[in-house]
Structures are given as C-alpha cells and as structure tokens.
Residue frames relative to the residue before (quaternion, step in Angstrom):
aa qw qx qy qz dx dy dz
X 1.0000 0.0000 0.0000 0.0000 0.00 0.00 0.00
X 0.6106 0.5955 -0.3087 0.4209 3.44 0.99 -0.91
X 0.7802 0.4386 -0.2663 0.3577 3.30 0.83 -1.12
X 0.4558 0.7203 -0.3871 0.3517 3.13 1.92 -1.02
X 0.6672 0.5962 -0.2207 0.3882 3.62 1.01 -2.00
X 0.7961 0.3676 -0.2966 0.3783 3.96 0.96 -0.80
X 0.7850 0.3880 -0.3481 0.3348 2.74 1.07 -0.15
X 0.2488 0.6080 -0.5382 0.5280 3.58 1.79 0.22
X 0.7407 0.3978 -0.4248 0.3356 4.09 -0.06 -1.60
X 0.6021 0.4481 -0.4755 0.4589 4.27 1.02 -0.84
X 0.6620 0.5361 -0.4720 0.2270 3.54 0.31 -0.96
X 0.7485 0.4129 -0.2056 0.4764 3.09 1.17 -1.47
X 0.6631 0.3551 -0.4587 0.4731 3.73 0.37 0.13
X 0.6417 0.3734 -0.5443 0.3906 3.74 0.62 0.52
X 0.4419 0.6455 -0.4247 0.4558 3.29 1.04 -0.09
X 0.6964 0.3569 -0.2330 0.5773 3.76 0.34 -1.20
X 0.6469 0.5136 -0.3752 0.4206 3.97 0.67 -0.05
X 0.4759 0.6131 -0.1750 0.6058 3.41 1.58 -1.04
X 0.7514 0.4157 -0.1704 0.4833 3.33 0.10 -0.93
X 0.6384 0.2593 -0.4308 0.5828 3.94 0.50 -0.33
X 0.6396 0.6012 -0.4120 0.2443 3.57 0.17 -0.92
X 0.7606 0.2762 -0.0662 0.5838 3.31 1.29 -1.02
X 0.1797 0.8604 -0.4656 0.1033 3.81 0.54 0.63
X 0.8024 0.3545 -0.1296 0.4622 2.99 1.48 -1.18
X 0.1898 0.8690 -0.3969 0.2264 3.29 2.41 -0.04
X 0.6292 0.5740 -0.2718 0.4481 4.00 0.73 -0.09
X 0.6907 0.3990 -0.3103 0.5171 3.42 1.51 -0.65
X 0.3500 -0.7101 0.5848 0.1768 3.07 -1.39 0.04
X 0.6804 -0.4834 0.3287 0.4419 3.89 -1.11 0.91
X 0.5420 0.5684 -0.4286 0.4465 3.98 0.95 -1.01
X 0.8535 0.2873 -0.2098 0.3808 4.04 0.47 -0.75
X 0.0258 0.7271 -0.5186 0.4491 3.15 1.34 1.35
X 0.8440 0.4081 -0.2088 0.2783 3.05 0.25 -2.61
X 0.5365 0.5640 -0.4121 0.4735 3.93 1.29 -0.89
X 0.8199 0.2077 -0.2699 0.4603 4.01 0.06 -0.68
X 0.3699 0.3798 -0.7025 0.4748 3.69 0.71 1.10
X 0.5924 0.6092 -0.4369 0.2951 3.59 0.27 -1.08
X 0.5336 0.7581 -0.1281 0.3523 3.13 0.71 -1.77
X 0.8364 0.1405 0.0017 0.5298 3.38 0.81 -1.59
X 0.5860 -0.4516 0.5070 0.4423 3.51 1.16 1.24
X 0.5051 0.4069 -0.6661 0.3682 3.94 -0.45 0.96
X 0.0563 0.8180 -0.5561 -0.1355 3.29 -1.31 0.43
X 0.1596 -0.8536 0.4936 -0.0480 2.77 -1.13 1.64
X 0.5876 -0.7146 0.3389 0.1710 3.40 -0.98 1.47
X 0.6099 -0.2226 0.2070 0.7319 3.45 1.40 -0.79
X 0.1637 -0.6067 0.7777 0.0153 2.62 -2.08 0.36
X 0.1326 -0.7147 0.6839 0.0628 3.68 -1.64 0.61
X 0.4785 -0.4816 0.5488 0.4877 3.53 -1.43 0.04
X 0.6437 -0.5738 0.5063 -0.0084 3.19 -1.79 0.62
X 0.1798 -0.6592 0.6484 0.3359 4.10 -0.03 0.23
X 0.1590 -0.7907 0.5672 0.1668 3.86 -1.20 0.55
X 0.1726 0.8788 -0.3770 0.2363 3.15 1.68 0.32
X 0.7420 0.5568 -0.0378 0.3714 3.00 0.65 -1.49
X 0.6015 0.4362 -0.1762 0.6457 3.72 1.60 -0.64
X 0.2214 -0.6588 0.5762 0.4300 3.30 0.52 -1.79
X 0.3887 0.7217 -0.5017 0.2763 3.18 0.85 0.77
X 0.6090 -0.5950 0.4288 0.3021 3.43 -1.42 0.04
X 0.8119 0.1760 -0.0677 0.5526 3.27 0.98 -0.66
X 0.1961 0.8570 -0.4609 -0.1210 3.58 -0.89 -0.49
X 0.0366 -0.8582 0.4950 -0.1306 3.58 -0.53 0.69
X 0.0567 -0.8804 0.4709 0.0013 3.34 -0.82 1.18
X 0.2156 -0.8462 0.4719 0.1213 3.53 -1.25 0.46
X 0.0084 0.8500 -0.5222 -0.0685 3.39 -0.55 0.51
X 0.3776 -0.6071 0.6645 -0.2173 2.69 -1.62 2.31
X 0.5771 -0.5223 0.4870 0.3962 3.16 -1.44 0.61
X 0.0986 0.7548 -0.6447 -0.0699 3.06 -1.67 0.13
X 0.3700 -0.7473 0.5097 0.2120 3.41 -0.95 0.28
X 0.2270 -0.7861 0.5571 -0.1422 2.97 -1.47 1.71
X 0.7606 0.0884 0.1186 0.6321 4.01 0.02 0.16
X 0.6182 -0.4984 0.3733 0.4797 3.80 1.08 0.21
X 0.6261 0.5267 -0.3064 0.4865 3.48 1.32 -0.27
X 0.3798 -0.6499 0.5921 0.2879 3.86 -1.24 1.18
X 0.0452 0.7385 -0.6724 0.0227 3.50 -1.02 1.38
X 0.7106 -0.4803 0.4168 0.3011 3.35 -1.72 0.29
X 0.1939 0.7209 -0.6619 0.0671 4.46 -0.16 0.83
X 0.5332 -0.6179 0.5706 0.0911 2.32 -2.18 0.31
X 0.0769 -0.8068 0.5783 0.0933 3.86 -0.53 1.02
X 0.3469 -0.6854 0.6358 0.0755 3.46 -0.48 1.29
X 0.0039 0.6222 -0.7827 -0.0181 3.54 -1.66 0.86
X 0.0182 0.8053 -0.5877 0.0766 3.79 -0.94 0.81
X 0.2831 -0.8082 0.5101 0.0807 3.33 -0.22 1.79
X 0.1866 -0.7073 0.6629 0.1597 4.00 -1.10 0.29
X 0.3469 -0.5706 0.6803 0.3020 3.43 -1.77 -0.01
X 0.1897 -0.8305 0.5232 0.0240 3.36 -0.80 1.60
X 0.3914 0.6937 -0.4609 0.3912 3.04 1.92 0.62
X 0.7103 0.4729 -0.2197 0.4728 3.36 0.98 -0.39
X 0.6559 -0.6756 0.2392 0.2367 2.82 -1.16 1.38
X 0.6029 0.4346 -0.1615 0.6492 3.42 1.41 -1.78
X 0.4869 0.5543 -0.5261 0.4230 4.05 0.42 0.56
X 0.7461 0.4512 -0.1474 0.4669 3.45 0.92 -1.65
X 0.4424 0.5279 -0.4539 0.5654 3.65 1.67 -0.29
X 0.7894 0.4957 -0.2553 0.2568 3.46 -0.09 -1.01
X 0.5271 0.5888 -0.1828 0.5848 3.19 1.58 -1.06
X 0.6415 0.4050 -0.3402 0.5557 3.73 0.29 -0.91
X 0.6620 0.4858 -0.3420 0.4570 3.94 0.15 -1.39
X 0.7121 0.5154 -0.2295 0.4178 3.80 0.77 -0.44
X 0.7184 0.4444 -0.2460 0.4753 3.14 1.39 -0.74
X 0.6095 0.6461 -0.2540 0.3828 2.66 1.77 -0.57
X 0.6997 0.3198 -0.1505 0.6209 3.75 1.32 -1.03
X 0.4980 -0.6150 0.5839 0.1810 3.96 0.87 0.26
X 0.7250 0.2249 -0.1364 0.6365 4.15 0.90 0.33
X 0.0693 0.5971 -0.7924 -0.1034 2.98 -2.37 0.40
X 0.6679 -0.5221 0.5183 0.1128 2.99 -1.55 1.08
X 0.2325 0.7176 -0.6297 0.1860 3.52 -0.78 1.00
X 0.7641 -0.3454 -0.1134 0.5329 3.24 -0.54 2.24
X 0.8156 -0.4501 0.0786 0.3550 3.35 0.52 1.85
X 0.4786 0.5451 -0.5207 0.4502 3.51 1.86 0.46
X 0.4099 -0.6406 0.6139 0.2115 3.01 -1.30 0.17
X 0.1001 -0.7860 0.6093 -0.0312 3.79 -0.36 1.12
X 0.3477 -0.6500 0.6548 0.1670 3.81 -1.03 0.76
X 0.0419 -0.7449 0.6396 -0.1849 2.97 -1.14 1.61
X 0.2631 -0.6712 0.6820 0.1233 3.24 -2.00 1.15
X 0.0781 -0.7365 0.6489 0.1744 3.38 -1.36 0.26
X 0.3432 0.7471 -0.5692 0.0069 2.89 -2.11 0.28
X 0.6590 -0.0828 -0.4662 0.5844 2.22 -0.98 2.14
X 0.9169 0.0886 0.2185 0.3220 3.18 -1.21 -1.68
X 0.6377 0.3739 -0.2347 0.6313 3.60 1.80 -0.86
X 0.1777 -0.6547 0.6454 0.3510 2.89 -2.02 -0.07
X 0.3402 -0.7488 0.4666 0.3254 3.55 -0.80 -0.13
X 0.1219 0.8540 -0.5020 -0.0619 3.98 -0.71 0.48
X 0.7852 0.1884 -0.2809 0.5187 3.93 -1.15 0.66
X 0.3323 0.6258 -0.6211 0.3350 3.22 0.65 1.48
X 0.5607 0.7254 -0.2447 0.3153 3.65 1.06 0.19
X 0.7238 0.1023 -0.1977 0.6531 3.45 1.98 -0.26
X 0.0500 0.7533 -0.5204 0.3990 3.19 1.03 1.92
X 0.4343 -0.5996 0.6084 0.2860 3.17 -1.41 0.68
X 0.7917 0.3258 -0.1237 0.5017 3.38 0.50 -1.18
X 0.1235 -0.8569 0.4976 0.0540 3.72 0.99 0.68
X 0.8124 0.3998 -0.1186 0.4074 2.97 0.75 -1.91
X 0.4784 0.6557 -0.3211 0.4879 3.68 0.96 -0.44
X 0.7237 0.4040 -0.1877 0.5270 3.62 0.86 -1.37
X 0.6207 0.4683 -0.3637 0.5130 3.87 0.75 -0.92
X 0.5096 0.5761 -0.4641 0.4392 4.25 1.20 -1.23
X 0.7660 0.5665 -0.2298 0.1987 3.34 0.31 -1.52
X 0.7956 0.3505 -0.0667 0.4896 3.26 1.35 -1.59
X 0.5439 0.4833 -0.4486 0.5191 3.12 1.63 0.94
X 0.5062 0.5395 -0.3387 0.5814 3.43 1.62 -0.24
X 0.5077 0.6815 -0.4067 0.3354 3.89 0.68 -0.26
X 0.0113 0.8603 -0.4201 0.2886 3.41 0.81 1.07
C-alpha cells in the first residue's frame, strides 16, 4: 500500500509539473503579435523565424524600436515556441530557466520563459516593459 501511495504522489506531482510548464502549449508564436499590441507596443513587422537553431518548433520575430548609442533604432524580439511533449524539450527548458540565456554562435543572449516559449532581445527595447507585461500575460 505504501508503495502504491508514492508512487501515485510522483505520478501525480509530475503531472501538475507538466501541466504548468506547458499551459500555453496551444498557442502559437503568431499570438505573441495581438498581446504586444494589447500592451501599446508597436511593431513595424514581423516574420516567421527558422527554429533550427534553439530546437524549437516554431519561431517568429518582431521588430520594435529600440535604443542603441542613445539613439531609437529598429530590433528584433524573437519568440520561440518548443514541444514540451518531449522529454529532451523539458531538459532544455529547465537548463534555460536555470542559466536565464541561450547561446547563439557562442553569444550569449538573456532570456525569459514561459511556459512553452522563450523570449529574446527584449533588453535594448524602448518599450522593454510593455514586451516583458505581455509575455507574462501569454497564457
């Protein structure tokens, strides 16, 4: 009986882990662009993304003003969706949350998650906060 009870309590508390990790697992990178909107960001265009590079499933960028040298220039905010059905997904995803960054040709970009996406170059944004409001609203 005992053993029945511990392993019902792992089964069910990976389940309820699974399950935050992957709340927003239904959306796609395209509905990013409605809650930047949402929060007063304005973005000039956007394109789909190669996700190659992450392993991600999707990927999809946008480009907002940002500031460079004191000057308002044109960046890019990357969203990149994963499949958190997979095991070596949820490895990766944790290792990210865990260092706050992924590496792309040996830079080191700062990065938010949640759920299923990550977010990157939201950091020399004009409208930082607006963009960070949004991809915590990403639900």
């Amino acid at each position: 009986m005992k053993k029945w009870m511990t392993c019902f309590a792992a089964v069910l508390a990976a389940m309820f882990f699974a399950g935050c990790a992957t709340e927003n697992n239904y959306r796609e990178c395209a509905d990013f662009y409605s809650l930047l909107v949402e929060n007063n960001v304005t973005v000039t265009q956007s394109q789909p993304l190669n996700p190659a590079p992450f392993r991600a499933s999707s990927g999809m960028a946008f480009e907002v003003t940002g500031i460079e040298d004191g000057k308002e220039v044109p960046v890019d905010v990357a969203v990149y969706k994963f499949k958190m059905d997979l095991e070596l997904m949820q490895k990766r995803m944790k290792e990210i949350r865990r260092s706050g960054c992924v590496y792309l040709l040996g830079i080191k970009l700062p990065t938010k998650i949640n759920g299923s996406f990550i977010l990157l170059g939201y950091e020399r944004c004009k409208q930082k906060k607006q963009i960070l409001k949004a991809f915590e609203e990403f639900k």
